[in-house]
C-alpha positions, -999 to 999 in steps of 0.1 A, spaced: -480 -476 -481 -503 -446 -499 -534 -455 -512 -535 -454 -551 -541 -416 -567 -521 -403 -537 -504 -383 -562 -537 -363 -574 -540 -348 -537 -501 -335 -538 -510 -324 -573 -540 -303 -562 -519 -287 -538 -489 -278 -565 -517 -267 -591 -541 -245 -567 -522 -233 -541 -486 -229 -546 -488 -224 -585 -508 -195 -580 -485 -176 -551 -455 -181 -574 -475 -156 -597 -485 -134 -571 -452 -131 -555 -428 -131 -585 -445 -119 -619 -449 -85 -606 -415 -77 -601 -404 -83 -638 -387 -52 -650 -388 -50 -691 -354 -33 -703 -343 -35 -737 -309 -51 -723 -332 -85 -716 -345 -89 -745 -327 -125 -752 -339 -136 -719 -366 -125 -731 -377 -140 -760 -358 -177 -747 -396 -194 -735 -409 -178 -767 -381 -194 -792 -381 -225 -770 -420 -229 -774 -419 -221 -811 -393 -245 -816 -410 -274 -796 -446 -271 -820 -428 -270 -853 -403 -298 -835 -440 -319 -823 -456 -309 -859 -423 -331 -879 -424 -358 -852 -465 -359 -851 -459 -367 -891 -441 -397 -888 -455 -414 -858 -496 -401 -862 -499 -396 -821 -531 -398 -802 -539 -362 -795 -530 -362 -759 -500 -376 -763 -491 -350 -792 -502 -322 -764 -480 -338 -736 -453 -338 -757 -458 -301 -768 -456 -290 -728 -426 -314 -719 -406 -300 -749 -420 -260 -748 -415 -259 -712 -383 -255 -690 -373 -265 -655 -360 -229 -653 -362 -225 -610 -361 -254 -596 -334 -268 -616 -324 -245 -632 -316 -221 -605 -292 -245 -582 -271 -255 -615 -264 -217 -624 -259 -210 -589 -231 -242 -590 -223 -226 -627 -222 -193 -627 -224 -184 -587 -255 -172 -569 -247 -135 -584 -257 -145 -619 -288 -161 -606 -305 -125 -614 -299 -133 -650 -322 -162 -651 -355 -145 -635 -372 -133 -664 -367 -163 -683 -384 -184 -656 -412 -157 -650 -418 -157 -686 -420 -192 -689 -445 -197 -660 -470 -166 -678 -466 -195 -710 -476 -222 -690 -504 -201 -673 -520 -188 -707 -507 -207 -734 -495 -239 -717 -528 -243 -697 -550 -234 -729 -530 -261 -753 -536 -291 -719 -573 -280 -715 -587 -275 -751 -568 -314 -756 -588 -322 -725 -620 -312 -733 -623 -323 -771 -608 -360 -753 -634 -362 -723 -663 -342 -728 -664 -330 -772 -680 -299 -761 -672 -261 -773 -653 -227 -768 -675 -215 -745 -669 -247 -720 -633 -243 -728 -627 -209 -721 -648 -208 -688 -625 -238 -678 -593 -216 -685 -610 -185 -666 -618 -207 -636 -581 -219 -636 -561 -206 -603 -526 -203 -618 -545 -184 -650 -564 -163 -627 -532 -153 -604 -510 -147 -637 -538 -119 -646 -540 -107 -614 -500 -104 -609 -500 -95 -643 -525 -61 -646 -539 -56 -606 -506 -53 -593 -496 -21 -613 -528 -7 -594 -524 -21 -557 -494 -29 -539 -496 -65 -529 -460 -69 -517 -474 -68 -485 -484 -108 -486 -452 -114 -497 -441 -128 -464 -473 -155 -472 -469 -161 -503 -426 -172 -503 -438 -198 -477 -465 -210 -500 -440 -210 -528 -412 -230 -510 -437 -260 -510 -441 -261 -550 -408 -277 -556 -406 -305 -529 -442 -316 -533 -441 -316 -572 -411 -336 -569 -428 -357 -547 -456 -367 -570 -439 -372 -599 -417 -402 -576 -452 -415 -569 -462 -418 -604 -427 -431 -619 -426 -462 -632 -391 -467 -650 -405 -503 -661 -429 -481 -685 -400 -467 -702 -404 -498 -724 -432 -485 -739 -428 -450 -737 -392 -450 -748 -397 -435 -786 -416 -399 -772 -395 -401 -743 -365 -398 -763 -381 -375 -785 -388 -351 -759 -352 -351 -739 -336 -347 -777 -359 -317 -778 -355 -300 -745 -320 -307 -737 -303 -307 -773 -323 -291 -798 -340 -261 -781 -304 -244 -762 -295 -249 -795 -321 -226 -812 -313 -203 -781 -277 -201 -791 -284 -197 -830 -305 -165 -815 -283 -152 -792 -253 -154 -820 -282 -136 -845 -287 -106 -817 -247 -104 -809 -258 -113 -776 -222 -122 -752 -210 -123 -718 -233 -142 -689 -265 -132 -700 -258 -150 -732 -247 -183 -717 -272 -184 -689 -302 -178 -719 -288 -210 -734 -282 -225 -703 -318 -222 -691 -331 -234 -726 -318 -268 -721 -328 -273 -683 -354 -306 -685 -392 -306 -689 -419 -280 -666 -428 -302 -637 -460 -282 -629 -470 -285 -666 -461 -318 -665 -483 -321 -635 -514 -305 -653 -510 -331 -682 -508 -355 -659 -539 -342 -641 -563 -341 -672 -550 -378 -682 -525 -366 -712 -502 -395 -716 -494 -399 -674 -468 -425 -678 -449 -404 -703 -450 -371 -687 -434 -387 -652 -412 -406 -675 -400 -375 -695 -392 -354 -664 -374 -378 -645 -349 -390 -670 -349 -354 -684 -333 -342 -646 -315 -374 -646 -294 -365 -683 -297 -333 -678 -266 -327 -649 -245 -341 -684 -261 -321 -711 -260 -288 -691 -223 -292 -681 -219 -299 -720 -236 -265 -726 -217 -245 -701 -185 -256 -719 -199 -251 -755 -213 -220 -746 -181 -204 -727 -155 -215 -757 -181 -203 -786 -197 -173 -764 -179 -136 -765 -167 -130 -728 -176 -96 -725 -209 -78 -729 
């Protein structure tokens, strides 16, 4: 039996160790080319969507402010590796895997700068009421944000590929140990409770955003398997490592398990749903 607040210690591990190596080992091989620019602009369209989306639904049901902000990361963010990856894979095949880097890489620089600055400004107006400057020196002093900048801007200067070896081992335990606290922490008993933003946030994330993504991809004449696997990815379920965060900083805990585990549950239907849409309504060739 594990002592209560287990989860915090797996959480500290996802958050300060692996979180940042992800960065350090992936962001820096991004390659901008005009060809990716639906893949491209999927987190961006997804994250847009998901605050107008929270704006209409914060209208009608006035919700505390950290559960308006948990519900912002659950919907804005996408499950686009760890989930997403092994479904394209059983989609698409492993070849078309490529397809779905940037929008994953692009999502985690969102959750780093962004993401992290939306759960910590909630954070700090909730717990402590102080100001920008406490704010931002909690952002700067925030691992993931610091390796994002570091992948980001140090990595055109020095070659870091050479801890690459380090850092794939580091990243291979993000995935099992954030799945790991998140079973610590659900309680499908809650769902009673929660069951209103929970359903709000799956109809978001696994309806409403691929949706957006296909509107866009039909506005760019976007076709063939890059098309498809930009929708795909849209619809994959809720961040776990944002999830985490929120979790971490007290935003609505019981909601943000809640959200990710019935998200991954529905989402093996919703994405086989979108594979179909998208290959019927989708131009086959590029």
């Amino acid at each position: 039996m594990l002592p209560e607040g287990a989860h915090k210690s797996v959480n500290a591990w996802v958050l300060y160790v692996a979180l940042p190596a992800l960065a350090l080992r992936f962001v820096p091989e991004i390659e901008w080319t005009i060809h990716l620019m639906l893949p491209a602009l999927t987190p961006f369209m997804v994250w847009i969507g998901a605050w107008l989306f929270v704006q209409i639904y914060d209208r009608k049901k006035r919700l505390s402010p950290a559960s308006r902000t948990a519900l912002l990361i659950t919907c804005g963010l996408g499950n686009t590796s760890f989930i997403g990856f092994p479904m394209i894979a059983a989609f698409f095949g492993e070849s078309e895997i490529h397809h779905a880097v940037v929008i994953d890489q692009l999502t985690f620089i969102l959750f780093s700068t962004i993401g992290v600055i939306t759960i910590l400004r909630t954070a700090t107006e909730k717990t402590r009421g102080i100001g920008f400057a406490y704010m931002t020196k909690k952002i700067f002093r925030f691992p993931p944000f610091i390796a994002c900048l570091l992948a980001l801007f140090l990595s055109r200067f020095i070659n870091i590929s050479v801890v690459n070896p380090l850092l794939d081992k580091l990243v291979a335990t993000m995935s099992p140990m954030a799945l790991f606290s998140i079973g610590l922490q659900l309680k499908f008993g809650a769902l009673k409770q929660e069951w209103r933003l929970v359903s709000a946030g799956v109809l978001y994330k696994l309806i409403l955003a691929p949706c957006l993504v296909f509107i866009l991809a039909i506005a760019l004449h976007s076709s063939g398997n890059l098309a498809r696997i930009s929708v795909f990815e849209a619809g994959m379920p809720a961040h776990i490592t944002a999830s985490l965060l929120a979790v971490q900083h007290n935003l609505n805990p019981r909601y943000c398990s809640l959200v990710v585990g019935v998200g991954i549950l529905l989402s093996f239907a919703t994405s086989t749903t979108w594979y179909f849409i998208t290959k019927l309504l989708l131009p086959y060739e590029m």
